[in-house]
VOGU-3710 file (C-alpha; in Angstrom, 3 decimals, decimal comma):
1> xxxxxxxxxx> 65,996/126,792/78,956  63,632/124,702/80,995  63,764/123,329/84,045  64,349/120,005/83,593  65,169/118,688/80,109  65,365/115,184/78,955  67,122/114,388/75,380  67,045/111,141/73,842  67,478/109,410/77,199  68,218/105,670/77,252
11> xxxxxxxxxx> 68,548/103,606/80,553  69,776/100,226/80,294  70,208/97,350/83,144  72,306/94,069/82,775  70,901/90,984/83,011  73,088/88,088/84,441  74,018/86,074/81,401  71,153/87,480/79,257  72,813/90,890/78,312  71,339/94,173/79,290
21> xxxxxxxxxx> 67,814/94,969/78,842  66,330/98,720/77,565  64,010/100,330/79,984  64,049/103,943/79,348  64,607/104,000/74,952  65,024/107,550/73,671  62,904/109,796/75,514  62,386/113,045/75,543  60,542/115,628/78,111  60,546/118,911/78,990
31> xxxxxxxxxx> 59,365/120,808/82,027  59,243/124,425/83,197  59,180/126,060/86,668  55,316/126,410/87,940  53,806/123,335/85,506  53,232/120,061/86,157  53,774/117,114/84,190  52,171/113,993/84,340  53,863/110,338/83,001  51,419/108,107/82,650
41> xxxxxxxxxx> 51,305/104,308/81,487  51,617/100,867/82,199  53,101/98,907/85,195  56,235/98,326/83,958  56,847/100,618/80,858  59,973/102,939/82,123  58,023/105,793/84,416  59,497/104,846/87,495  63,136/104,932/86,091  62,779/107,727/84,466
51> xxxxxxxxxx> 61,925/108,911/88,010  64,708/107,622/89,356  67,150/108,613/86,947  66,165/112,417/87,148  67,508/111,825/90,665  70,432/110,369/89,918  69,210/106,865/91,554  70,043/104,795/88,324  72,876/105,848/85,801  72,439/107,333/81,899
61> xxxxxxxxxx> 73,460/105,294/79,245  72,922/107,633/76,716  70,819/110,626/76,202  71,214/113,057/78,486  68,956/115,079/81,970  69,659/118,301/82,527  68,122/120,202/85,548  68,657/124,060/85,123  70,865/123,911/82,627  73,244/121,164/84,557
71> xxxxxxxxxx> 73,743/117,548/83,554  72,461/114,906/86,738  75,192/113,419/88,286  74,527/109,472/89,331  74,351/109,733/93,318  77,603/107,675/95,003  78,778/107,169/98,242  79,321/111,254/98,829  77,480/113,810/99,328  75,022/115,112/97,480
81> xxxxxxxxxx> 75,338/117,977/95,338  73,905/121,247/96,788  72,714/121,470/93,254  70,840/118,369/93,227  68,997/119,140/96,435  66,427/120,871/94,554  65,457/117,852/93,506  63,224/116,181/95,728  61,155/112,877/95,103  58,154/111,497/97,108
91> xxxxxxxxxx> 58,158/108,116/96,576  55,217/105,703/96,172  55,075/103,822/99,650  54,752/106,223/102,618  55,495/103,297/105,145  59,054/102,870/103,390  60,130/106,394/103,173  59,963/107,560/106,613  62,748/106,695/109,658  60,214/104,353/112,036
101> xxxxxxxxxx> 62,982/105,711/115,151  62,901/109,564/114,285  59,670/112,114/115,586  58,175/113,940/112,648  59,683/117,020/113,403  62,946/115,560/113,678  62,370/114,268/110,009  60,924/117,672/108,416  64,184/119,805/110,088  66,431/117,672/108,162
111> xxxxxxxxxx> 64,656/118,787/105,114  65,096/122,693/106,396  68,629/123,122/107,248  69,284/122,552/103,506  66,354/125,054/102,454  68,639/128,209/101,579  65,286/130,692/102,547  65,704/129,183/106,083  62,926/131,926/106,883  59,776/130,553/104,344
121> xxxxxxxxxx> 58,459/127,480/106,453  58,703/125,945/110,297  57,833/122,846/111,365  54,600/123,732/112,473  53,677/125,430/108,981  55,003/122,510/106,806  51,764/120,178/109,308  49,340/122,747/108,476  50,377/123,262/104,682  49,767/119,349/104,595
131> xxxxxxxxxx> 46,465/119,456/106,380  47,556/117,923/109,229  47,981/119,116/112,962  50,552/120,672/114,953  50,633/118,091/117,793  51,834/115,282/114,648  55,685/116,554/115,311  56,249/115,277/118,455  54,946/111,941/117,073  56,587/108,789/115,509
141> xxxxxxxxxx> 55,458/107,023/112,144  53,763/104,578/113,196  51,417/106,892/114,994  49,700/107,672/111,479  47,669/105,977/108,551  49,191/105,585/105,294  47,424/108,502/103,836  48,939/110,424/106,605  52,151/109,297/106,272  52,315/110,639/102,458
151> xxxxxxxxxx> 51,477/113,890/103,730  54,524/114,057/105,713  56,570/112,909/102,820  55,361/115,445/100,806  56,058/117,754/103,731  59,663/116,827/104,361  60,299/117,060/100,408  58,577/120,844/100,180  60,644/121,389/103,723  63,833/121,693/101,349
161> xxxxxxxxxx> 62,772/124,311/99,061  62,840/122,314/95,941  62,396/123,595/92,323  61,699/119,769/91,052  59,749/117,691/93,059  58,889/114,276/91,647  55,978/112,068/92,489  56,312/108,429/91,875  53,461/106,867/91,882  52,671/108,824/95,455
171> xxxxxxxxxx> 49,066/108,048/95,889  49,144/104,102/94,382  49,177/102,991/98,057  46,174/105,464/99,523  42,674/104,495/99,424  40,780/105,551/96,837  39,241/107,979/98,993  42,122/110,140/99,594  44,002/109,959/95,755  42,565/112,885/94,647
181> xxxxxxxxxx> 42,929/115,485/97,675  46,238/114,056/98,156  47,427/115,094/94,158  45,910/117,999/94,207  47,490/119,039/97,597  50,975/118,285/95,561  50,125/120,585/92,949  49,013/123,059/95,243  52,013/123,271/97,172  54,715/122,916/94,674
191> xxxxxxxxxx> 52,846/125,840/92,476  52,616/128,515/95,039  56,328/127,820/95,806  56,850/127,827/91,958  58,277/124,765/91,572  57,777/122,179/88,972  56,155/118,813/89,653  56,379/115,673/87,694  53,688/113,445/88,504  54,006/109,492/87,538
201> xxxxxxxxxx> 50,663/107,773/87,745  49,076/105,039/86,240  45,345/106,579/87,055  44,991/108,609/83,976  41,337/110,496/85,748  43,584/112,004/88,435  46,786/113,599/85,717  43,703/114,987/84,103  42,872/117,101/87,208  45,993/117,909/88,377
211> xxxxxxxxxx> 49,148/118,070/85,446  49,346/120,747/82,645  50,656/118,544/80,131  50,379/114,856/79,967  53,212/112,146/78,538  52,143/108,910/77,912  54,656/106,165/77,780  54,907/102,409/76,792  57,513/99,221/76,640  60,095/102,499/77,802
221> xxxxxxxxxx> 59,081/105,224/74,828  57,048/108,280/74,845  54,048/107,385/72,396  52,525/110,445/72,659  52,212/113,827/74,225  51,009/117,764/74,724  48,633/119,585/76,913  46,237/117,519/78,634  43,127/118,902/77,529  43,867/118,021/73,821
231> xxxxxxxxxx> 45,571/114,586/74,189  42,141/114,092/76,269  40,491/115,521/73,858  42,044/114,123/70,241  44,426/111,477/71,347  46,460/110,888/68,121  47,757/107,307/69,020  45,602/103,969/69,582  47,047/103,392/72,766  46,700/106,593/74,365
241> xxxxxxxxxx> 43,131/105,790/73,161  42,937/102,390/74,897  44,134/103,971/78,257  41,107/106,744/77,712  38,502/104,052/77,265  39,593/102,406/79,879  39,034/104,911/82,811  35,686/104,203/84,479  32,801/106,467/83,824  29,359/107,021/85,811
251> xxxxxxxx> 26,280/106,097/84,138  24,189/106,281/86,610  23,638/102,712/86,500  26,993/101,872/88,323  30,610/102,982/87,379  31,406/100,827/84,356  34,502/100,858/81,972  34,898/102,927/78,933
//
């Protein structure tokens, strides 16, 4: 049994007076504890639904996702499953996902009164674990840059003691700069607690670094997949081999495309 599994999953949304349109159409993933994952595709093709779906954000039409052997229930108006806790999702614009009126620390305890090992992080160690100092959780939001702010979502979601944690497009907002220390600080973390981590990206040079195996998805279907290092390698379909050629390269001219 894995730790998240994903069967023929279809996610549909209505359309006033146009009928419902298909943005998730029969996919299947699979995921185990201490692996990452990354989805990767075009704006638009179905990642972020899938995302949200996982969570229980947007309802199944058919298919089914399964998270440790246990069907997602759609979130409603009460409380979350205890089950469903171990699913945590950092979502793609720091400045969105954090209360502008709370402290940091204020923010991060929420996340560890539901951690059942109350004893494995503080507030204090959840800063440092995201490279960032102590004195940041007597502070407010706006106190930080964007790349900053990520950390802390990333913080607050590892501050629960997750065995999923999702990325949605987490660094698409952060300068180019910080992308890469930022992913690799979210595979970093959720590894050594032995989590999983699916990462959703559209920057195909940074899921090579950082996920295990590699999805690649389009107009809502799974095109192809497998371990990164041979869809890399031998990509079988000609859009997987568009997206290769179309990460930028060093010549030493310049960085050009292809």
């Amino acid at each position: 049994m894995s730790l998240l599994e994903i069967d023929d999953l279809v996610v549909t949304y209505k359309l006033p007076g146009r009928g419902r349109m298909t943005a998730v159409d029969g996919v299947g993933l699979r995921l185990d504890n201490g692996l990452v994952l990354g989805l990767v595709g075009e704006s638009g093709c179905g990642k972020s639904t899938i995302a949200r779906t996982v969570c229980g954000l947007e309802p199944v039409h058919s298919g089914s996702v399964r998270f440790a052997g246990s069907p997602v229930r759609r979130l409603g108006l009460r409380r979350r499953d205890r089950e469903q806790l171990r699913i945590q999702m950092v979502f793609q614009n720091p400045y969105a996902s954090l209360n502008p009126r709370r402290t940091i620390a204020s923010q991060l305890e929420d996340g560890l009164r539901i951690n059942p090992d109350r004893s494995a992080w503080t507030v204090a160690s959840l800063l440092e674990a995201v490279e960032l100092d102590a004195s940041a959780a007597a502070k407010h939001p706006h106190a930080f840059s964007g790349g900053q702010r990520q950390r802390i979502a990333i913080a607050r979601a590892i501050a629960t003691g997750p065995e999923l944690l999702i990325g949605d497009e987490p660094i698409a907002s952060l300068d180019a700069s910080l992308q890469a220390s930022v992913a690799g600080m979210m595979r970093r973390l959720v590894l050594e607690t032995g989590a999983g981590l699916l990462f959703i990206s559209h920057d195909l040079s940074i899921v090579r670094e950082i996920a295990d195996d590699v999805a690649v998805m389009r107009a809502g279907r799974i095109v192809e997949s497998g371990p990164v290092a041979r869809v890399w390698d031998e990509p079988q379909e000609e859009y997987t081999q568009r997206l290769l050629a179309a990460i930028p390269r060093v010549d030493g001219l310049g960085i050009l495309p292809g």
